[in-house]
C-alpha positions in Angstrom: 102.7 68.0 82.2 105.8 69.4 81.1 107.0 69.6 77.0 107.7 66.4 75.9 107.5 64.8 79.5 107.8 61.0 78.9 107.3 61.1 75.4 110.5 59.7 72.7 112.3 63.0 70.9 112.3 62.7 67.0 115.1 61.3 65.7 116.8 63.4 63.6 119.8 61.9 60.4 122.9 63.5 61.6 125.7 65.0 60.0 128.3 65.5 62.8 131.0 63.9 63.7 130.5 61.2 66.0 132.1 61.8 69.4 135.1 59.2 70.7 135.9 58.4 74.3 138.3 60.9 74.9 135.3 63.8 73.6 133.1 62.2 75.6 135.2 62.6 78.4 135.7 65.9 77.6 131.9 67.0 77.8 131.4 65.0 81.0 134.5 67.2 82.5 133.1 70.1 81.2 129.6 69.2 83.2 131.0 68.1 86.4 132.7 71.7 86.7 129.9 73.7 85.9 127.5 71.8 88.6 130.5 72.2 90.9 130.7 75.9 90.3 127.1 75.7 90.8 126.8 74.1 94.1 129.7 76.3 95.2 128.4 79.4 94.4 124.8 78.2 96.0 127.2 77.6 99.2 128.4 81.3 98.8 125.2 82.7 98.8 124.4 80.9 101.4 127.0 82.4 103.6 127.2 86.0 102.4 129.8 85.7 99.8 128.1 86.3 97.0 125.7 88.5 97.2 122.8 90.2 95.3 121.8 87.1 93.5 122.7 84.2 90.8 120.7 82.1 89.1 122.2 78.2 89.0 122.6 76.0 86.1 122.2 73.1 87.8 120.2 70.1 85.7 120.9 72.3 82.5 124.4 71.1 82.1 124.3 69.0 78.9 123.0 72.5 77.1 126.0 74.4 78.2 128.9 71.5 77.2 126.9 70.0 74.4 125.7 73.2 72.8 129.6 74.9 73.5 131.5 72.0 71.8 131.1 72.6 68.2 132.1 76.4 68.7 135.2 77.7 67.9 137.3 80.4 70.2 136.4 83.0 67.1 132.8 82.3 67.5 130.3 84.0 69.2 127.7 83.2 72.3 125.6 85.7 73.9 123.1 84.3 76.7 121.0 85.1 79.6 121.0 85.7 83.2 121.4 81.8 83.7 124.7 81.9 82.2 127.5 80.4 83.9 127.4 77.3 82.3 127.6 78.9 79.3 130.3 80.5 79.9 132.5 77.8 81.1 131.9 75.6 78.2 132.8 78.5 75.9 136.4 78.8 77.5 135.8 81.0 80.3 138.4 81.3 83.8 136.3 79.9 86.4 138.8 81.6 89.0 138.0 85.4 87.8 134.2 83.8 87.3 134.0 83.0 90.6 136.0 86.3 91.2 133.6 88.4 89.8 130.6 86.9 92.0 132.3 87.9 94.8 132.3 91.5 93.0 136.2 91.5 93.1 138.4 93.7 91.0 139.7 90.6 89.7 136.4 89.4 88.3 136.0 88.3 84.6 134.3 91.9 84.4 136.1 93.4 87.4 133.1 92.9 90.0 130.7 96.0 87.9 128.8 92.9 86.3 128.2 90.4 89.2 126.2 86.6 88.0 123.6 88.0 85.6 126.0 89.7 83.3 129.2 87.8 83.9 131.3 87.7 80.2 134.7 87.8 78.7 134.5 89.8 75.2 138.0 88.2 74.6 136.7 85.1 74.1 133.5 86.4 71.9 130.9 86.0 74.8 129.1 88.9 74.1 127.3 88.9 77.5 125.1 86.7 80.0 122.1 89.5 80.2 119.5 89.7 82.7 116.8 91.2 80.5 115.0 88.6 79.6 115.6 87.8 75.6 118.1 90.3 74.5 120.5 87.8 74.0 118.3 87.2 70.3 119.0 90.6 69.5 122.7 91.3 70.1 123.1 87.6 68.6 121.9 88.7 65.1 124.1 92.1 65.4 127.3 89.3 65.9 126.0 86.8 63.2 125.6 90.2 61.1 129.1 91.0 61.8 130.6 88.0 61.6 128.8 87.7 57.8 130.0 91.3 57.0 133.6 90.5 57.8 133.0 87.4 55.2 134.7 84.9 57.6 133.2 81.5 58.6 132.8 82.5 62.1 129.0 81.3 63.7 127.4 81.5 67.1 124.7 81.1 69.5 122.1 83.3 71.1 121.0 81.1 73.9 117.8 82.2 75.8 115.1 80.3 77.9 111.5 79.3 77.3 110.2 82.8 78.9 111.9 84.9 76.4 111.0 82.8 73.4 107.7 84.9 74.0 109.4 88.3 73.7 108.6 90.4 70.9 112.4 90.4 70.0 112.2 86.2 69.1 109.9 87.0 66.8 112.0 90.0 65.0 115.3 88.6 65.6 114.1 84.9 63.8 112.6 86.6 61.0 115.6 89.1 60.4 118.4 86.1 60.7 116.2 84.3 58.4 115.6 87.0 55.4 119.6 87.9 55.4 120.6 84.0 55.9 122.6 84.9 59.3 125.0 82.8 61.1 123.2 82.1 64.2 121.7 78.9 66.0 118.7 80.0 68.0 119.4 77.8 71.0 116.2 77.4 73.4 117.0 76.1 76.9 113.3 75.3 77.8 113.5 74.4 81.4 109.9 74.3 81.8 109.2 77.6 83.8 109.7 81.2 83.2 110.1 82.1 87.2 107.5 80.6 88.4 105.0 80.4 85.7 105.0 76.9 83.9 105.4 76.1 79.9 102.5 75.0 79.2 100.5 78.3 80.7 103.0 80.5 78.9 103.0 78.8 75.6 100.5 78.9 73.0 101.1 75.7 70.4 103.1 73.3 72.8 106.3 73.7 71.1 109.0 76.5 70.4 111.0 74.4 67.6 107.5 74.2 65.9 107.4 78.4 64.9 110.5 78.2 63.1 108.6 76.8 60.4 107.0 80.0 60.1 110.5 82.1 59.3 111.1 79.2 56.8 114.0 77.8 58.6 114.8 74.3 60.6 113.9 73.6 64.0 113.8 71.0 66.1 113.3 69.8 69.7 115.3 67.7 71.0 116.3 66.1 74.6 118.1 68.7 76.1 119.6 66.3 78.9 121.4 64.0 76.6 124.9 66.0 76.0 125.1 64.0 72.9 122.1 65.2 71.5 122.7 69.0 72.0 125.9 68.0 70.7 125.1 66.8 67.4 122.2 69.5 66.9 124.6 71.6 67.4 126.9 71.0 65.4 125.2 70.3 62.5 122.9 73.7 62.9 126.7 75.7 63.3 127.8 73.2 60.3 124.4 74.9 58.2 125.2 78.8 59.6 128.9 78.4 58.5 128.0 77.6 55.0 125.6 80.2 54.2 122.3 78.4 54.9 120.9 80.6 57.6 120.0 80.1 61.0 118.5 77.2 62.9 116.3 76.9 65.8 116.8 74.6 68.1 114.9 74.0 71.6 116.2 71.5 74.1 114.3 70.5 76.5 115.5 70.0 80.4 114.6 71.4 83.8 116.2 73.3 86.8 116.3 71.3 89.7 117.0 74.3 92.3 114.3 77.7 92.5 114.4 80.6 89.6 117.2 82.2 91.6 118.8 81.8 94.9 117.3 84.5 96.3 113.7 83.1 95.3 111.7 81.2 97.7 109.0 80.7 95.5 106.6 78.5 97.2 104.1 75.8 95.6 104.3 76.2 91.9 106.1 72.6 91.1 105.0 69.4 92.9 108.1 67.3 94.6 107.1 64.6 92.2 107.9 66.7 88.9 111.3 67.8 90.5 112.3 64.0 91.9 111.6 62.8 88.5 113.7 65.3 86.1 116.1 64.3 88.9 116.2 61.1 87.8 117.2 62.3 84.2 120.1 64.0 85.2 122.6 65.0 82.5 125.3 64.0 84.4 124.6 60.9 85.3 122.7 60.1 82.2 126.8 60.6 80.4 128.5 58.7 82.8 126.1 55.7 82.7 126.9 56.1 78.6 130.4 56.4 79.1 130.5 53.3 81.9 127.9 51.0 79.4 130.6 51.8 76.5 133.3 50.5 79.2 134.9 54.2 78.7 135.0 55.3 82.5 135.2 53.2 85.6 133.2 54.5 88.9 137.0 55.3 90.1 137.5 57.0 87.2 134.3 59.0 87.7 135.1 59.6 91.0 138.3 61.5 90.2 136.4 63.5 87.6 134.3 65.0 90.2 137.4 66.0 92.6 138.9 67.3 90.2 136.4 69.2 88.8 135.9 70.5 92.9 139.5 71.1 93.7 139.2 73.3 90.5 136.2 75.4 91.8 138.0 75.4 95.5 140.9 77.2 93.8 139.0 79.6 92.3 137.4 80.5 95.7 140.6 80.8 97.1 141.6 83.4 94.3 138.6 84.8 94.3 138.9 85.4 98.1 142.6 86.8 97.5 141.6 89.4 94.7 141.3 93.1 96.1 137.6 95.1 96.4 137.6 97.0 93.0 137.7 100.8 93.9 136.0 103.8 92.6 138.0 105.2 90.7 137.6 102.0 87.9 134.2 103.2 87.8 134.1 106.4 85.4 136.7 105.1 83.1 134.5 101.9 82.7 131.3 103.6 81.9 132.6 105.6 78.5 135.7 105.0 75.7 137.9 108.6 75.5 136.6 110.6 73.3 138.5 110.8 69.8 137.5 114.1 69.0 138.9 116.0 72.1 141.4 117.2 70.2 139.3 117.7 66.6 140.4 121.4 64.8 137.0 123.3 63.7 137.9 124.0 59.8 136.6 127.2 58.4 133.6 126.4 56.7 134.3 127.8 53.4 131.7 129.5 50.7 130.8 126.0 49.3 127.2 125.2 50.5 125.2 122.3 51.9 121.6 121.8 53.4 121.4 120.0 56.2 120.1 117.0 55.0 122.9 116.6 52.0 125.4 117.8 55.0 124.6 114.0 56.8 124.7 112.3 53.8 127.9 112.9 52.7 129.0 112.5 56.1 127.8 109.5 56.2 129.2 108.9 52.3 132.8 110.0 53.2 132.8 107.7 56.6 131.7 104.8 54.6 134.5 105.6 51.9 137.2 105.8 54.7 136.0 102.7 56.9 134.4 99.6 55.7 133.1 98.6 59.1 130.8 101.4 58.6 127.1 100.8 57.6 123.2 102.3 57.3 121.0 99.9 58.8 117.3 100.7 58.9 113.4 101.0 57.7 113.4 102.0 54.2 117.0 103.3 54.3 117.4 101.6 50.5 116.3 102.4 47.1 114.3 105.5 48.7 116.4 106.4 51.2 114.5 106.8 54.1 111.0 108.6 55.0 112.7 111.8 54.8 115.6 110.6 52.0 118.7 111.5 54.2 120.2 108.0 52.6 119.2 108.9 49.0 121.5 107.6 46.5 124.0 105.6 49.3 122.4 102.6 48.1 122.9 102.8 44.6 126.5 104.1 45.7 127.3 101.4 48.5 124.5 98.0 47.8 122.6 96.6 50.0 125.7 95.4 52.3 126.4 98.2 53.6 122.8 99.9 53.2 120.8 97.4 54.9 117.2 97.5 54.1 115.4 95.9 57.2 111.7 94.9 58.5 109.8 97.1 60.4 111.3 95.9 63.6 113.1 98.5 65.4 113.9 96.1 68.2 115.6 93.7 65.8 117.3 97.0 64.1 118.7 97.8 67.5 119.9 94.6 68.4 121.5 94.1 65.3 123.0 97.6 65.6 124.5 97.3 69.0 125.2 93.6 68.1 127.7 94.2 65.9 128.7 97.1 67.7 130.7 95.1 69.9 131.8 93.0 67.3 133.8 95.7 66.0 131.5 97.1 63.2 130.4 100.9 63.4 126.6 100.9 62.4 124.6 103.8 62.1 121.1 103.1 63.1 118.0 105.4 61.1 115.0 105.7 63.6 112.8 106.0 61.3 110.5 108.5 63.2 112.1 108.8 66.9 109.4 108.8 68.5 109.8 104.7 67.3 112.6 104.8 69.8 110.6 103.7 72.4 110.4 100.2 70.7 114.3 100.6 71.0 114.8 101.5 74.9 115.8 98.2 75.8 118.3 97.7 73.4 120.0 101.4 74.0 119.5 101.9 77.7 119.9 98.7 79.1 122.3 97.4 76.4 124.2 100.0 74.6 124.6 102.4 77.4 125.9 99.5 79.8 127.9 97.1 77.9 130.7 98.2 78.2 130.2 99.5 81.9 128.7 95.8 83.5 132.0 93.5 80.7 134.4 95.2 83.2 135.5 99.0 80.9 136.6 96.5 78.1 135.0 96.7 74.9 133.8 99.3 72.9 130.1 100.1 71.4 130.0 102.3 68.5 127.1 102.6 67.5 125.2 105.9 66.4 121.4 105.7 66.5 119.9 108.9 64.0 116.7 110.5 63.0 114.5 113.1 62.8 112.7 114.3 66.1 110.3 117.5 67.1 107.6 119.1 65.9 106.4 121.7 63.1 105.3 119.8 60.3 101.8 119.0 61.5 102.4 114.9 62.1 100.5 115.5 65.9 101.2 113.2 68.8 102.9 110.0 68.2 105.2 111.7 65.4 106.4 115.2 66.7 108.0 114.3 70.2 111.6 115.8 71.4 112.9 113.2 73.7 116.1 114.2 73.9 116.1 114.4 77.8 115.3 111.0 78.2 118.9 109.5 76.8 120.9 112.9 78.3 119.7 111.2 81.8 121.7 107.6 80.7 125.2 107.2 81.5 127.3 105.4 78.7 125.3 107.4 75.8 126.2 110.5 74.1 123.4 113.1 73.0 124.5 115.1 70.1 121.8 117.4 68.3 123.4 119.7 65.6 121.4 123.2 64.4 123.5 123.8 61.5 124.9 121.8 58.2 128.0 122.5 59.1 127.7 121.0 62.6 125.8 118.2 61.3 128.8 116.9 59.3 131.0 117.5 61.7 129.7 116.1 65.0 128.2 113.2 62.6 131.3 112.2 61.5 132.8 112.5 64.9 130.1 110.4 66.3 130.3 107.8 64.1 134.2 107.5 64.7 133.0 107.7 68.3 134.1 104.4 70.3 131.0 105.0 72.5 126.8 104.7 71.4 126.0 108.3 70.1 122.1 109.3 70.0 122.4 111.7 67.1 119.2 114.0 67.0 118.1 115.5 63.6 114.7 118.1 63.8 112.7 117.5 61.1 112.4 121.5 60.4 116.0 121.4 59.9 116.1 119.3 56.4 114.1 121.9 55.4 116.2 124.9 55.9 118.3 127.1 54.0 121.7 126.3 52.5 124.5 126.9 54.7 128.9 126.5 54.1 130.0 123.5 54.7 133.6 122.0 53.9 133.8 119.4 51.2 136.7 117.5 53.0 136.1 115.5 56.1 136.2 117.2 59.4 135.3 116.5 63.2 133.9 118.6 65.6 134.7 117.9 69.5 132.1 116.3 70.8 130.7 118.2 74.1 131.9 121.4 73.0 129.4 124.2 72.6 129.2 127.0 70.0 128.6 130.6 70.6 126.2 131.6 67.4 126.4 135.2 68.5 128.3 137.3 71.1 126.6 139.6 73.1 126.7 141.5 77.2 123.5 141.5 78.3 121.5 137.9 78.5 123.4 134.3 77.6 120.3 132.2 75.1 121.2 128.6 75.4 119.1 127.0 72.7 118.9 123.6 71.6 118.4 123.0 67.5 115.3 124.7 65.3 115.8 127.0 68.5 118.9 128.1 68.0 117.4 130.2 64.5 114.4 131.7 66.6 117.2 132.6 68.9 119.3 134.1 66.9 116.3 135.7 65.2 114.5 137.4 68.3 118.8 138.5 69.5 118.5 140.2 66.1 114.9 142.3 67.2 116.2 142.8 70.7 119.6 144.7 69.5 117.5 147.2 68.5 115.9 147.4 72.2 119.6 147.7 73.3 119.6 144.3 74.8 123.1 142.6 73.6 122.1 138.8 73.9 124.6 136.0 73.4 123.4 132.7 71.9 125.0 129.4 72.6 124.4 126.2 70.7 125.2 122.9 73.2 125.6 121.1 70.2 126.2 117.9 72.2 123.5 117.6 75.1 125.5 114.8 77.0 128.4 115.8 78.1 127.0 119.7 78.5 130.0 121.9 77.9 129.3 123.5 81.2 132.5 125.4 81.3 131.1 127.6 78.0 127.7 128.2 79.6 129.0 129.6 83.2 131.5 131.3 81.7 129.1 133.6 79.4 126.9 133.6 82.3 129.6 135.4 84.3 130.1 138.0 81.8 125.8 138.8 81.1 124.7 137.8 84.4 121.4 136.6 83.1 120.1 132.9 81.1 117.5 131.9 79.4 117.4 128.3 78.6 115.2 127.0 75.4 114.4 123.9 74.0 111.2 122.5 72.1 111.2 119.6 74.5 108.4 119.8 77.5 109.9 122.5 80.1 108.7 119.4 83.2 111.7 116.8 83.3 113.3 119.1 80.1 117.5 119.2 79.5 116.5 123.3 80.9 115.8 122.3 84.1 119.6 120.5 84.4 121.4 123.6 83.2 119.8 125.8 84.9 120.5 123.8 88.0 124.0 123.6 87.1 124.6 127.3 86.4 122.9 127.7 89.7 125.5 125.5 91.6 128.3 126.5 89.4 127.9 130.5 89.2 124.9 131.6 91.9 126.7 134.5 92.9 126.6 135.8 89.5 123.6 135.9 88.7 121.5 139.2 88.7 118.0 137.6 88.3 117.2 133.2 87.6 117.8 131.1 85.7 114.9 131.6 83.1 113.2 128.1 80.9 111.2 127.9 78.0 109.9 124.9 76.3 106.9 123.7 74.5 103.4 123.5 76.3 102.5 120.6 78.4 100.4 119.0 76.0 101.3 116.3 73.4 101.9 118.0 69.3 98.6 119.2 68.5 97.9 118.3 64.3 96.1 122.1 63.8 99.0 124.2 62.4 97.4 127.0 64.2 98.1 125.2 67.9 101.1 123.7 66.9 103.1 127.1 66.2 100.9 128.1 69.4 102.5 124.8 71.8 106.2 125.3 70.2 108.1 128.0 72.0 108.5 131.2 69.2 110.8 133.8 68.0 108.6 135.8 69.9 108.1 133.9 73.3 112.4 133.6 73.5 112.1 137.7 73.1 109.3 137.8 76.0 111.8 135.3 78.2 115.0 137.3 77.6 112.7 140.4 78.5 111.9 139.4 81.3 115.4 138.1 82.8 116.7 141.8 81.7 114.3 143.8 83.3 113.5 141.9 86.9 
């Protein structure tokens, strides 16, 4: 039996404005062309004209118009992979919509998103997404935004029965609730999840029913009737406006085609089910309205629906016209220009810094010079942070612009990237990073891709920081350096400083970044020495290396608490005769490759080192490179050198033992100089 099958919806005292015959009209209009962009693009499909896959709307209708009414153009919706509809009631061009599913360069997104992540950031749709509840999370990042900028804007975050059982509904609820967000959590409960029904998926028998758990409203109501979803929606967008929080909302309807059109999914609903949400068709359940209230004739009707047709048959015919897109629309898609190409390395004076006080007042002097920029994170508050990198912000900034969060690292990145796009410039504290794999989906799928799969439009600055690596006896799940995980992503930059003065530098520069930064801070290195470090504001390029020492014999290319035990076992080897140069990457994606095969062709020997595993390691990549790049000047290989394949040990005795030593990078550069 599906939710709410034959039974009467509560009825609910509205506030909204009731809606006249020309509104009415309006919604019914709005329905007709989405199921005609529907059936059309099912026709496509059919013949090879869109390819890949979509996923059709059709039967869902009055949650798209009704739900898309009350918004505003300066509103936000972000939705799923089902998302047409959506779109088109929010304002969208159905000609570069349909465009874009024919993967033209004309497209809404210029044919790099395709159905599943069709958009237009111009009118604030954040993104149809085809991972399966992110929508929650990058809706309370625009809500956050949209509260920091202190306007009146609201929006949606639309997602489907299936992700309502996501960890992220759960984290994204509870955060929009706590900081009274302006968000409508807008559940389009079509019964299945694929192929798997509600009521196997669903513990309790209703989604509405857990908002009372958050402390805010929710309802279910009969997500078929276009009026209905109108008025809860407008009255839950009335509540966000004003400062009461967010609402949750599940409307209940029913796909009448398969999960996609791809899927041939056989047996898992009975002809009987299907014939009779049929019958309860959103369409003709308006019309019949509009006809009993003697507001549209059958003829009437009837020219609705051409018209609505000869609409979607001109955008075929457009979409036919536009051009293939072409490669080169690809690279300048996937990243923003960098803003600190052209950044002037100050001298760093005599005043000095430790690393630690180095980010904070790089993050201090950033928040000082731009009021879109803000701490979000675990503990980030009155203590600031595990580690205290944030100490004192707080009390210097308040908790608007240090924001204090649950333990919820997928809410935190959702909210982070979010607002990203939304034109805020978060930095994100991973508590521990090794929590960053609660965060994957959010920075991999969503950070590193937005701005690739909207068409090379909008921008995501966002910088995710925290401490990473091993030596301070926290064992497994504490002590990882992940680094090559996210150097592997497109669309992501991988910065990991060594020094104070490089961690205010490339931290500011990454925060003024256009693109997401992952900005990695070893936990060693808050407990080093003092070092210079200007008091003014300063970038450093990102993706340009630093040579720590000169030398003839052997280039060292070390990666953070390495660079010290580098520069520390160069030192011991002078004395041997052995001149070793020792290079800093600084920024791990994009390698300053030119730096490393230049010193290369001057020693004619490498040793790469990083605390990282040496299997699958950031070594393994620029030693491959140098390989291609400058072979025929090498006088022995490309040597690596990383920690022990084992996870961090908690004995201090086999930790210094897994974690490559001053020693061990003076036995690698040995060897190199003497094969």
């Amino acid at each position: 039996m599906a939710a709410n099958d034959g039974a009467p919806y509560p009825l609910a005292t509205r506030n909204a404005p009731k809606l006249d015959d020309a509104e009415l009209k309006q919604l019914l209009k709005t329905m007709l062309v989405i199921r005609s962009f529907e059936t059309t693009t099912s026709a496509l499909f059919q013949s090879g004209l869109v390819k890949g896959t979509a996923h059709s709307s059709v039967g869902q209708e009055a949650v798209a118009a009704g739900g898309g009414y009350p918004l505003l153009r300066s509103d936000f919706i972000a939705t799923h992979h089902r998302g047409h509809g959506h779109c088109i009631a929010k304002g969208a061009d159905v000609s570069r919509m349909m465009a874009e599913l024919l993967g033209r360069r004309d497209g809404i997104c210029g044919g790099l998103g395709g159905s599943m992540h069709i958009a237009d950031i111009g009118l604030n749709i954040i993104g149809a997404n085809g991972i399966v509840g992110a929508s929650m999370g990058l809706g309370v990042g625009a809500a956050l935004a949209a509260k920091q900028r202190k306007s009146t804007d609201a929006g949606i975050a639309i997602f489907g029965d299936g992700g309502a059982n996501e960890g992220i509904f759960h984290e994204a609820l509870n955060m929009a609730a706590l900081w009274k967000l302006p968000i409508v959590f807008l559940c389009e409960n079509n019964q299945y999840g694929l192929s798997t029904s509600f009521a196997e998926a669903t513990a309790g028998g209703s989604i509405s029913a857990r908002a009372a758990g958050y402390g805010v409203p929710g309802e279910t109501i009969d997500g078929n009737d276009v009026v209905a979803v109108y008025a809860a929606v407008d009255e839950a967008i009335a509540r966000a406006r004003a400062g009461e929080g967010p609402t949750l909302i599940e409307a209940i309807t029913y796909r009448h085609g398969d999960h996609s059109m791809r899927a041939n999914l056989p047996g898992y609903r009975e002809d009987e089910e299907v014939e009779r949400w049929k019958a309860m068709d959103p369409i003709t359940r308006c019309a019949k309205l509009m006809k009993d209230r003697g507001a549209l004739t059958d003829a009437e009707f009837a020219d609705m629906v051409a018209e609505a047709e000869a609409t979607i048959n001109a955008a075929v015919e457009f979409a036919k016209n536009s051009p293939e897109p072409d490669l080169d629309m690809l690279m300048p898609a996937v990243s923003a220009p960098s803003n600190s190409a052209n950044a002037i390395e100050p001298a760093p004076g005599t005043r000095e810094l430790t690393y630690l006080e180095a980010l904070k007042e790089a993050m201090a002097q950033e928040m000082e010079r731009d009021e879109s920029v803000f701490v979000i994170g675990e503990d980030v508050g009155h203590i600031g942070g595990t580690f205290g990198v944030t100490r004192g912000l707080f009390q210097r900034f308040g908790k608007d612009r240090l924001i204090n969060t649950p333990i919820s690292e997928m809410a935190i990145a959702g909210a982070a990237v979010g607002s990203a796009i939304c034109g805020r410039r978060p930095i994100a504290e991973i508590q521990i990073f090794d929590f960053v794999t609660f965060m994957m989906d959010m920075i991999v799928n969503q950070a590193a891709k937005l701005r690739y799969m909207l068409g090379g439009t909008p921008t995501v600055p966002v910088v995710f920081r925290g401490p990473q690596g091993g030596g301070i006896r926290l064992a497994a799940q504490h002590s990882q350096s992940l680094e090559a995980w996210f150097a592997h992503v497109p669309g992501l930059i991988v910065v990991a400083p060594s020094t104070p003065y490089d961690a205010k530098g490339l931290l500011i520069s990454s925060i003024r970044d256009d693109n997401p930064v992952m900005f990695l801070e070893h936990k060693l290195l808050y407990l080093g020495q003092t070092a210079p470090v200007p008091e003014a504001p300063y970038q450093i390029p990102i993706g340009k290396a630093d040579i720590k020492r000169a030398g003839t014999d052997v280039t060292v290319i070390a990666t953070q608490v390495m660079v010290e035990r580098a520069l520390s076992a160069a030192e011991v080897l002078a004395r041997e005769n052995i001149s070793v140069e020792v290079i800093d990457p600084r920024t791990l994606r994009p390698l300053d490759m030119d730096c490393f095969i230049n010193s290369v062709k001057k020693t004619h020997r490498c040793v790469v080192v990083h605390e990282a595993w040496r299997t699958g390691g950031l070594g393994g990549e620029i030693a491959a490179q140098i390989n291609e790049l400058a072979f025929d000047w090498l006088d022995a290989p490309v040597e690596r050198l990383g920690a022990m394949e084992v996870p961090m040990p908690y004995n201090d005795k086999l930790e210094r033992a897994v974690i490559p030593s001053q020693n061990a990078i003076a036995d690698a550069i040995r060897r190199v100089c003497y094969r």
